[in-house]
N, C-alpha and C positions, 0 to 999 in steps of 0.2 A: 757490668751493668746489672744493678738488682732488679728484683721482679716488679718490683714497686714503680721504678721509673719508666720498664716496658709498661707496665699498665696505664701509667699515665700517659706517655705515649700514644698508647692506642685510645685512649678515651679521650684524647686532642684532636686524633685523627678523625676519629666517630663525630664529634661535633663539629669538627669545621666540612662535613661531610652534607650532615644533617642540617647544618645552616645554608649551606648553599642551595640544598636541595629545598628547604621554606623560601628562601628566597627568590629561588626560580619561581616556584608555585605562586606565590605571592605577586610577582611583577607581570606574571602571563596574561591577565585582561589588558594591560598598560600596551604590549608589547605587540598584542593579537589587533589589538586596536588601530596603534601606529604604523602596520606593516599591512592592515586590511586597507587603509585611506589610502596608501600611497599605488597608484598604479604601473608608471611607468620612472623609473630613473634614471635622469638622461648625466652624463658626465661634463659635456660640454654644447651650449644650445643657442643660436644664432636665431633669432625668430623677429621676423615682422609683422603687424598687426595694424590692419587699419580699423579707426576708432570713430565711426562718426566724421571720416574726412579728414583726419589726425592720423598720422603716419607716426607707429613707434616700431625702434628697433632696438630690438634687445639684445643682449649677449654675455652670458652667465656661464661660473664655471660649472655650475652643478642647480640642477632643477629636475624639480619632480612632480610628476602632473599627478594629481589627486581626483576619488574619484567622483567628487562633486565638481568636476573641469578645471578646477583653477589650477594654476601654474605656483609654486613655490623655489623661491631660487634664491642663491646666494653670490655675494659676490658678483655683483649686476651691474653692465654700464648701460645706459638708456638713454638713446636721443629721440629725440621729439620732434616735429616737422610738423606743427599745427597751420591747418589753413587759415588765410589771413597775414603768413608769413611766419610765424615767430618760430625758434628754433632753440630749442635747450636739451643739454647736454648734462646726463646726472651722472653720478655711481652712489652705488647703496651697497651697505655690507649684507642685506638681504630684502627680501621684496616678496610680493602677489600679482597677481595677474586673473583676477575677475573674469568669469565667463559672460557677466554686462559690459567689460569694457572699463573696472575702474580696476588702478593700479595703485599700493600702497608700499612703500619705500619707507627702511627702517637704515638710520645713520647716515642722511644724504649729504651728499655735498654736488652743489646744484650750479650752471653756467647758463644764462640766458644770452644767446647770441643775438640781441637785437640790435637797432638803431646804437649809433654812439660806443663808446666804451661799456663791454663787457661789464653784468650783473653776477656777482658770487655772491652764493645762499649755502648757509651751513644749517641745515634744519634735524632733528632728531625722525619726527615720521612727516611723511611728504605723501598724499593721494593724489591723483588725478579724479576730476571728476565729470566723466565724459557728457553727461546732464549740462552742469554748468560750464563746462570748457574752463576748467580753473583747476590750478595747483593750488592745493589746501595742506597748511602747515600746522604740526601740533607739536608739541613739549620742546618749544625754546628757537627760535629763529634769528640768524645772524645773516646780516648781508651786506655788502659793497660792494661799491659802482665809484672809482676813483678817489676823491676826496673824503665821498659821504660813508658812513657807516653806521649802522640803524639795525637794532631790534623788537622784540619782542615774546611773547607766549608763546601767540599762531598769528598766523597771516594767511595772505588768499593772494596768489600771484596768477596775472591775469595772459592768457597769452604772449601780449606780446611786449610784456616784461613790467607792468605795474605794479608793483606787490604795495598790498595795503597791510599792515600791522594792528595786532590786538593784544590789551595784556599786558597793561606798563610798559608802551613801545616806548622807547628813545631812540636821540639820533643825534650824531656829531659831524659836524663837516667844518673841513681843516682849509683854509684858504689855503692855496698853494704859490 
């Protein structure tokens, strides 16, 4: 091996050295930031929370309570127990948990167990809004209830299981 290619060599070494080392330095506000908000991380979190009289339980593989109180978690199933009766059943491939009481839910797929044949809702972000007592739907909503099948943008499902649609809703229902 000539001296030429130990040199190179080492001047390979010395830059991927040196770049890693800008790179650290570079990412450390990103990284000081993300690790200062998170306060506790829990691996596995079973939690109830009553809402204004709305019973929700939750249960996430992984969540992290931050330190302005919200709850961050992923991989979330979530029932609901609103007074009044109604009762829905979500999972979200991730979510929040408001220290006011509102919850916001990203990739749900949504069960409202009311009156009649089961309501399924495929909605992209899903909040509670412990104010209004309403599930508020944003970026694209899908839903059926036996024959009927109906969407929209967003919609606003009301306790105990009225969902109203906005945003070029349509709807098809199939005699049976």
């Amino acid at each position: 091996m000539g001296r030429r290619t130990v040199y190179l060599a080492l001047f390979c070494a010395v830059a991927l050295v040196a770049g890693f080392l800008l790179w650290r330095d570079l990412t450390l506000p990103e990284r000081a930031r993300e690790s200062a908000q998170t306060q506790v991380l829990v691996e596995t979190l079973d939690l109830q929370r009553d809402i204004s009289g709305d019973l929700f339980t939750l249960h996430a593989a992984e969540a992290r309570r931050m330190q302005d109180e919200r709850i961050e978690a992923s991989s979330m199933d979530l029932g609901a127990s609103l007074a009044g009766g109604g009762r829905w059943e979500l999972e979200a491939v991730s979510g929040s948990l408001e220290p006011a009481g509102q919850i916001r839910l990203h990739d749900v797929v949504a069960l409202n167990l009311g009156k009649g044949s089961p309501l399924h809702i495929r909605v992209k972000e899903a909040s509670w809004n412990p104010e209004r007592r309403v599930w508020e739907f944003q970026g694209g909503v899908l839903l059926r209830q036996g024959a009927l099948e109906a969407g929209g943008k967003t919609g606003v499902a009301e306790p105990g299981g009225r969902v109203t649609l906005y945003g070029g809703a349509w709807a098809t229902w199939e005699k049976r």
